[in-house]
N, C-alpha and C positions, 0 to 999 in steps of 0.2 A: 431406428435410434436417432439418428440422424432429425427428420423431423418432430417428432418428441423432445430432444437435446436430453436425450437418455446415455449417459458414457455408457452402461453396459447391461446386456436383457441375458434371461438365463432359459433354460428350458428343460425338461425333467422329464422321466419317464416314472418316475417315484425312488427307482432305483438307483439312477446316474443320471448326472446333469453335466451341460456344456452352458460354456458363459460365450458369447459374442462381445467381443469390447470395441467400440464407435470409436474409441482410440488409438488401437492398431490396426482395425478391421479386420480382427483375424479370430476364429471360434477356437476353441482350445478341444482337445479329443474330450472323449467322456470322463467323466470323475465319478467315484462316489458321492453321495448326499452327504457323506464324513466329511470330506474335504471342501463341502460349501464355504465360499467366503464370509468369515466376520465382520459385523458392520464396522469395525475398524478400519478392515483390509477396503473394506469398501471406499470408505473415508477417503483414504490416502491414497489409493488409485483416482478418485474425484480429484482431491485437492492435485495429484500431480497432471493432470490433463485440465484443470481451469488455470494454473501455476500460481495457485495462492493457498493459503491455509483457512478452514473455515473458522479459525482462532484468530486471525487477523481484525483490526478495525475494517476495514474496509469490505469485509465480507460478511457484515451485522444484518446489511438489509435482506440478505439470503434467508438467513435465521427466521425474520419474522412474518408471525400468523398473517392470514387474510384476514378482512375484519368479514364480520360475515359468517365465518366457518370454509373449512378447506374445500367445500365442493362449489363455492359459489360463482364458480367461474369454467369455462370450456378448456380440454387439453391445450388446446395449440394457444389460447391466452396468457396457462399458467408456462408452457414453453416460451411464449414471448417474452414474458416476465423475468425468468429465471434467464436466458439468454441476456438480457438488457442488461440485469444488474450485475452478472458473471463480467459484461466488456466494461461497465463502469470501473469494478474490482476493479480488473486487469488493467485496467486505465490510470487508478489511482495508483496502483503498488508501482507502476512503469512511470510512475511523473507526468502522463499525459493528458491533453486535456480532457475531459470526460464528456463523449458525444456519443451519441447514438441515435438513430434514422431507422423510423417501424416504418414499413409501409405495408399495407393492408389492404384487404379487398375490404369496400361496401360491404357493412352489415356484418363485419367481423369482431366489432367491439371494440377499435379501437378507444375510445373513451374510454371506458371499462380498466383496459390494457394502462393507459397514462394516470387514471385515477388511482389505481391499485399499486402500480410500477411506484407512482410519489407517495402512499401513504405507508410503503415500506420502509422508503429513504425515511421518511418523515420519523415513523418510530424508530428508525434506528437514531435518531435524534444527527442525521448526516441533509439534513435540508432546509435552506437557506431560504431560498426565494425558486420559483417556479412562472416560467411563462406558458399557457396552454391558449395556441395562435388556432384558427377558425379562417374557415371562408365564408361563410355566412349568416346571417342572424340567430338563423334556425338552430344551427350547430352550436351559435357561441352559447345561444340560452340553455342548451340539452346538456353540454360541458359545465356549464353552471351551479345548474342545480343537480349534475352528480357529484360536481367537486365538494359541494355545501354538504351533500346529506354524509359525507366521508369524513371532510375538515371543518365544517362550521364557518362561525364567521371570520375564519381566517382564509377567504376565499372574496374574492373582489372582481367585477369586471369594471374593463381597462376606460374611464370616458372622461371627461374635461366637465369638470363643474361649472356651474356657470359664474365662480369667481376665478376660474383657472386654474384651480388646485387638477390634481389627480386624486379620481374617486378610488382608487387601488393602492393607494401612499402604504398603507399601513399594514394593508395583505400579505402574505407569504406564498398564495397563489392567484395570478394574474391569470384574468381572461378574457380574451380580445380577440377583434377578427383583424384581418390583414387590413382592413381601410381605417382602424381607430389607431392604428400607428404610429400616422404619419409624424 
């Protein structure tokens, strides 16, 4: 459950089912199939273990589709995902500021993971400006042009014109590598 960020898995014989809840860690004896939880009860067990309500502002970007369709991405992605935005919630209802730090193994999809993570915020109309930072060329072009095929031309990378302006003035997401910074 745990790495999935599953609050609660069930299991059945057809006849009787037990719930394991990642909440308490604790399985409950057998039940009847009668006394399955309602996706209400579900609900409220959720929202009392994130400690927000999925009726809340701040819990929109939860709500919304992947573009693409729901399979378009690997388990432990749409776990990163749903984790991120659940400490964002909890960040904003707590007054705090709203950070969050993925780290990732090579070849995990991180991009993927940042692409999808802001075009959630994005539709839940909670996104502002975006910086999406790169160590290398390779990376910032590959970030690029997945950020573009999501957001369009509301997507810039970060570089000095040769009147001085900033070629990203106007974007909503910036992308740059650590040496166009400075």
């Amino acid at each position: 459950c745990k790495r999935l960020n599953v609050p609660f898995a069930f299991s059945s014989n057809g006849h009787l089912f037990v719930e394991f809840s990642h909440i308490t860690g604790k399985t409950t004896d057998p039940k009847p199939l009668s006394e399955f939880p309602t996706p209400e009860e579900l609900r409220h067990q959720y929202e009392d273990s994130v400690g927000f309500s999925l009726d809340e502002p701040q819990a929109r970007p939860l709500l919304m589709r992947y573009p693409g369709g729901e399979a378009a991405r690997r388990y432990y992605q749409d776990s990163t995902i749903r984790a991120a935005l659940e400490k964002i919630a909890r960040c904003e209802k707590a007054g705090q500021r709203k950070r969050v730090l993925l780290s990732l193994a090579t070849g995990s999809g991180k991009t993927f993971i940042a692409v999808h993570l802001l075009k959630k915020i994005a539709d839940a109309g909670m996104l502002r400006r975006a910086l999406f930072v790169c160590d290398r060329d390779e990376l910032r072009t590959q970030g690029l042009n997945a950020f573009q095929n999501v957001f369009g031309s509301d997507v810039a990378e970060v570089y000095q014109k040769s009147d001085g302006t900033n070629n990203a003035k106007n974007a909503r997401i910036h992308i740059a590598t650590y040496q166009t910074l400075d």
